[in-house]
C-alpha positions in Angstrom: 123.8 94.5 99.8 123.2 93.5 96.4 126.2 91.2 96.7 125.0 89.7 99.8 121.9 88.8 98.1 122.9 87.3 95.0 124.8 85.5 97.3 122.0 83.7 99.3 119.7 83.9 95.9 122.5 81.9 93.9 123.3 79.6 96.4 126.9 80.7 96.6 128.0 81.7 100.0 130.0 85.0 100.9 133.3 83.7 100.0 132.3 82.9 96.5 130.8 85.8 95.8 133.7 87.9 97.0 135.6 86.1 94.3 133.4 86.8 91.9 132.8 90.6 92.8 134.7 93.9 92.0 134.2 95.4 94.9 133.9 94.2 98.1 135.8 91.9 100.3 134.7 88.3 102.0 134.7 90.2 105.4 133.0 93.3 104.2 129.9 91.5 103.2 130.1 88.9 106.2 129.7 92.3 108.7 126.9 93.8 106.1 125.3 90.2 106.0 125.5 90.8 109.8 124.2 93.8 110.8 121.7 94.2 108.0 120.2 90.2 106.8 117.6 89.2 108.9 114.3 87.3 109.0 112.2 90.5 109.2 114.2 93.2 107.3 114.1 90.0 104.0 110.4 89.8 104.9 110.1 93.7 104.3 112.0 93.6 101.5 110.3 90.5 99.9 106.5 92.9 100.7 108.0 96.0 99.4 108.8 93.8 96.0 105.7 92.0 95.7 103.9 95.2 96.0 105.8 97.0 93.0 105.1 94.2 90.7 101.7 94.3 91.4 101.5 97.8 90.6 102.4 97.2 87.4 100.3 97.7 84.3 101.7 94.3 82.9 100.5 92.3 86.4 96.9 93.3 85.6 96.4 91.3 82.7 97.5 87.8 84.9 95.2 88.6 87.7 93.6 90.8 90.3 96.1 89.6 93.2 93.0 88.2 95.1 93.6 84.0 94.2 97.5 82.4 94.9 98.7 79.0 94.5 101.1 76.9 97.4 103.5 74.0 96.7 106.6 72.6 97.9 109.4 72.3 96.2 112.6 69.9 97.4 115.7 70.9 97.4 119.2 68.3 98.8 121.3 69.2 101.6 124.2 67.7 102.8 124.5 64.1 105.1 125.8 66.9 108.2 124.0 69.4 110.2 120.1 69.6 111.6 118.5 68.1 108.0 121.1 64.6 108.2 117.9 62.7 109.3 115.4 64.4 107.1 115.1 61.8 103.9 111.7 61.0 101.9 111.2 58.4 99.7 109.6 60.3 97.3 112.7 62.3 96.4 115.2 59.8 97.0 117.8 58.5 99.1 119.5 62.3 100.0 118.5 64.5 103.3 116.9 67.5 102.1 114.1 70.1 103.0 111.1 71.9 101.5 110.6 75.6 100.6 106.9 76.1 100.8 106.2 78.6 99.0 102.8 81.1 98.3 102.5 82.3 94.6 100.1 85.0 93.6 98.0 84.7 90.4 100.1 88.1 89.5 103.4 85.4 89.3 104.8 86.8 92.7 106.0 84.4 95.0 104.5 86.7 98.6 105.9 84.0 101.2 107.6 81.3 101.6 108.8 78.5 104.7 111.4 76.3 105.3 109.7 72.9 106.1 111.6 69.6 106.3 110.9 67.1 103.5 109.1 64.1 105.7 106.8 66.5 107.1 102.7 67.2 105.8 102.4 70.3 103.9 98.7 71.2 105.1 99.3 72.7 108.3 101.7 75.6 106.5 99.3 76.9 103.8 97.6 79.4 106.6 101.0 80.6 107.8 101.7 82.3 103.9 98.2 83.7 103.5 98.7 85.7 107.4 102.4 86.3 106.9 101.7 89.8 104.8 99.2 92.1 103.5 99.6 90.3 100.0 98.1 86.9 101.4 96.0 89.1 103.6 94.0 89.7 100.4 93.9 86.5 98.9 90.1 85.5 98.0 90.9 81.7 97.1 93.4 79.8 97.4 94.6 76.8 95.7 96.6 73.5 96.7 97.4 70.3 95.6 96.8 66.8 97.4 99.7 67.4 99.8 97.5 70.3 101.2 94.3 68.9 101.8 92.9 68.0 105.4 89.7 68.5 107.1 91.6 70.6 109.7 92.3 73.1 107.0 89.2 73.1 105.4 88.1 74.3 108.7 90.5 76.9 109.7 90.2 78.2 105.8 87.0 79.1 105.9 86.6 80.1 109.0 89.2 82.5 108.1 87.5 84.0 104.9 89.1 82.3 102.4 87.7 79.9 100.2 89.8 76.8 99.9 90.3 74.9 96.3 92.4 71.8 96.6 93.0 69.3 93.7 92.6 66.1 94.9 94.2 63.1 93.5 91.7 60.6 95.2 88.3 62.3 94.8 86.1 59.5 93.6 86.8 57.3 97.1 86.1 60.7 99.0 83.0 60.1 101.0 80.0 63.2 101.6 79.0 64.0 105.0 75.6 64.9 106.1 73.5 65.9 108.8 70.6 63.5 108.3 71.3 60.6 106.5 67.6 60.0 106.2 66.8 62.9 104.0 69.6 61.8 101.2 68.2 59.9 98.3 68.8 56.1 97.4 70.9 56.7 94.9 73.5 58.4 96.7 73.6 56.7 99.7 76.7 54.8 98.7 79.1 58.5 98.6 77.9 59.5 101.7 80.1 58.7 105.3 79.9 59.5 108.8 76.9 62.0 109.8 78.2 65.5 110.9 78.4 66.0 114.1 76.4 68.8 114.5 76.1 68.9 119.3 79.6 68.8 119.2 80.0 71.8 117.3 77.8 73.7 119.0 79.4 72.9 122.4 83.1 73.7 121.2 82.1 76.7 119.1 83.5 79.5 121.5 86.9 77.5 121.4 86.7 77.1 117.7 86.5 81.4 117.6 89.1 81.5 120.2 91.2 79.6 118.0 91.0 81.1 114.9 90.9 84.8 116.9 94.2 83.4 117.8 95.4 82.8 114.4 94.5 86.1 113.2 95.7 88.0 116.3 99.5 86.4 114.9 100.3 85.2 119.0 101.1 81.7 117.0 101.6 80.4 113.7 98.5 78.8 112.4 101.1 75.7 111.6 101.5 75.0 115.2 97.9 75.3 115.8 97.1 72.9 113.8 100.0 70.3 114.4 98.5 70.4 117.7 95.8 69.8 117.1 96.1 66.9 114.5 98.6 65.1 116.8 95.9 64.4 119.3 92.8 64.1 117.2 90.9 62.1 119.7 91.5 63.6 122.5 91.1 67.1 122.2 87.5 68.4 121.4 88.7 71.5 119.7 90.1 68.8 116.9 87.4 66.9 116.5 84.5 70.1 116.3 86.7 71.3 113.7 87.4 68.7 111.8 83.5 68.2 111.8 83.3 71.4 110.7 85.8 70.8 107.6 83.8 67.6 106.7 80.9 69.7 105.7 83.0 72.4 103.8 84.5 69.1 101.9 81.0 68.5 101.2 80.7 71.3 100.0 83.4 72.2 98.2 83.1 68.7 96.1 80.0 69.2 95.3 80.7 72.4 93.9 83.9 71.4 92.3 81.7 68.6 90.1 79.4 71.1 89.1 81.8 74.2 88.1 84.3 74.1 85.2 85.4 77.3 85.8 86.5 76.3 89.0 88.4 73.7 88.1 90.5 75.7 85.2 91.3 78.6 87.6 92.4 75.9 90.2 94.8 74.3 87.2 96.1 77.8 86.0 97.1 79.0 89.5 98.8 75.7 90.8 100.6 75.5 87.1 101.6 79.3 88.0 102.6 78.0 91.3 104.9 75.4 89.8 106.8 76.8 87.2 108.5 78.8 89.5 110.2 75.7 90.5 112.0 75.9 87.1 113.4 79.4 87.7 114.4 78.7 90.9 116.4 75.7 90.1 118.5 77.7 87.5 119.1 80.0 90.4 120.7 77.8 92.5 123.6 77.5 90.7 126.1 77.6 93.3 127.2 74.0 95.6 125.9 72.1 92.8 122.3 72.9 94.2 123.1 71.7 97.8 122.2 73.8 100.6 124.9 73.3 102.6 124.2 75.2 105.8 124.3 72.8 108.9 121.8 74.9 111.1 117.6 75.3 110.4 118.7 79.3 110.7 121.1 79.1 108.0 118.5 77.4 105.8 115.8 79.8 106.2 118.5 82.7 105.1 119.2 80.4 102.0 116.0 79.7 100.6 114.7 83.6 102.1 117.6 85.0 99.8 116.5 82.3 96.8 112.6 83.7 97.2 113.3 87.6 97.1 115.9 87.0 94.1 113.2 85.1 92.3 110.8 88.5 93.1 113.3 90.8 92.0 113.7 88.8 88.1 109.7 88.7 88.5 109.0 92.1 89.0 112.1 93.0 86.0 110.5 91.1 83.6 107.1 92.4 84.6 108.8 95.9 83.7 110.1 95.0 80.8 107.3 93.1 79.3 105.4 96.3 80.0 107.9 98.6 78.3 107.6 95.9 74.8 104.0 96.3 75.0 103.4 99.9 75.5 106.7 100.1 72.1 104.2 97.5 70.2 100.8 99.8 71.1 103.4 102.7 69.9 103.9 101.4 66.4 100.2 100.4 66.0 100.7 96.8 66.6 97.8 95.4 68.2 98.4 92.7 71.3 94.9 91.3 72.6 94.6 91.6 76.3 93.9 88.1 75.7 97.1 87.3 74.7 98.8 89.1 77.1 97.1 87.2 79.9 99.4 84.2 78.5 102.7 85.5 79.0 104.8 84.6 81.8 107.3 86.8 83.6 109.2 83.8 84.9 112.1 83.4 82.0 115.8 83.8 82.7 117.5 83.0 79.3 118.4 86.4 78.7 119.6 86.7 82.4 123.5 86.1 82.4 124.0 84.1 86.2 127.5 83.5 85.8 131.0 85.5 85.2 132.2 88.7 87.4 129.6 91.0 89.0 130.7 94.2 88.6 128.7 97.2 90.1 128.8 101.0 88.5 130.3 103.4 91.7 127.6 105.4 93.4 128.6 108.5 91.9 128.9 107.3 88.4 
């Protein structure tokens, strides 16, 4: 099993890795890979992980586990298979895909999708936070630009969590109000539209269906919300909500002006959230970083397997950063909590990725 994971995680493939391993053959990890890899054993696997780390003594100086971080990260595939088509600009001229991925402010990375590269990230940052009991008890969560929409302002709320984007356009962002009247002279040139406040109140029993719908897990909040934003004119559910995530725009910007602290903890969780981009990439070692699976399944196994390696070097380091500390408090050394909030369990240069795997017998 170990075998078969370092396999995904590395980006290798079973073939390689029977190569490069001591003790079992190409078809004894395909039927293992078989009988035992899927979607919901990885996602078990990936909770029972996260929830280790956490309960480390190290973890507690990086966070409380109640604020996370999402962002995609791009990774190539080959010109065959379902991704051929799926090329954006802003990474070049290759197909490739996205791994969306969730990041708790405790460094573990608690879920992650498999989204192709032209699409909007938005709709997937409610599909982490409802995917385990880790997002489950995420407090606020932070984005960049790719992630904002009015839609999600909505449904995050609405939902219980309070939503802390960075956005790269804020000055031409425009306030919404319910009276325009009542707003003062002087800032009558930020404010837009008026809320909409009828049509909220007539499409409020849908907009609870609708999120009782999300929480209930009958559908990905994703395909809620692509839904909905493909016919935003059309459908009244869209547009009540959508009113209702002007006014927690409003909101939130107003806030964001006014609180500093807001806007460090938003920079130190999306900075958490993006150096794992940096240990991942020196994971994938194998193809030359292509994922070359031809088939949407085959990609999800890939970048599943990359995720729960990254966990299992998180939640190692976490260990051992907790054994060096508790060896430092032994000797009288003092380490500030302070300090300690500053390290970062996301190295790899004493991790050894390449050569033979050799693993001790079971009875040794």
């Amino acid at each position: 099993m170990l075998n078969v994971i370092l396999a995904e995680g590395l980006n290798l493939g079973l073939s390689k890795m029977a190569g490069a391993s001591s003790t079992h053959s190409f078809t004894q990890l395909a039927r293992l890979s078989n009988w035992h890899v899927e979607s919901e054993a990885i996602n078990r696997a990936l909770a029972t992980v996260i929830e280790a780390q956490a309960q480390l003594p190290m973890a507690k100086y990086w966070g409380a586990g109640e604020t996370s971080s999402s962002d995609g990260q791009f990774f190539p595939t080959t010109r065959q298979g379902e991704a051929m088509n799926l090329i954006n600009a802003k990474y070049g001229n290759e197909p490739g895909l996205k791994a969306y991925t969730h990041v708790s402010d405790q460094y573990g990375p608690f879920a992650t999708q498999v989204i192709p590269a032209t699409v909007n990230e938005a709709p997937y940052i409610l599909d982490g936070l409802q995917m385990n009991p880790t997002g489950k008890r995420i407090k606020e969560q932070y984005a960049d630009t790719g992630g904002f929409t009015d839609l999600v302002f909505a449904a995050t709320s609405l939902l219980g969590y309070l939503f802390i984007p960075r956005i790269r356009d804020l000055p031409s962002k425009r306030l919404h109000v319910f009276d325009r009247r009542s707003v003062p002279v002087e800032l009558r040139g930020l404010v837009g539209d008026k809320i909409r406040e009828n049509t909220i109140i007539a499409n409020w029993p849908d907009v609870l269906r609708g999120i009782a719908t999300m929480l209930s897990g009958r559908m990905q909040p994703s395909q809620l919300m692509k839904k909905l934003a493909a016919r935003p004119r059309q459908h009244d559910l869209a547009i009540a909500l959508r009113q209702i995530g002007r006014v927690e725009r409003t909101l939130f910007i107003i806030e964001w002006a006014l609180d500093t602290d807001m806007q460090r903890r938003a920079n130190i969780g999306l900075n958490k959230g993006e150096t794992h981009h940096a240990l991942k990439s020196a994971l994938r070692i194998g193809r030359q970083g292509e994922i070359r699976d031809r088939n949407t399944e085959g990609h999800h196994f890939r970048i599943a397997g990359l995720n729960l390696l990254t966990a299992i070097i998180i939640f190692w380091n976490t260990k051992q950063l907790g054994v060096a500390f508790a060896q430092r408090k032994k000797a009288k050394l003092d380490t500030p909590g302070y300090l300690l909030a500053h390290i970062s369990p996301l190295g790899w240069a004493h991790i050894i990725l390449t050569g033979e795997y050799r693993w001790r017998p079971a009875n040794a």
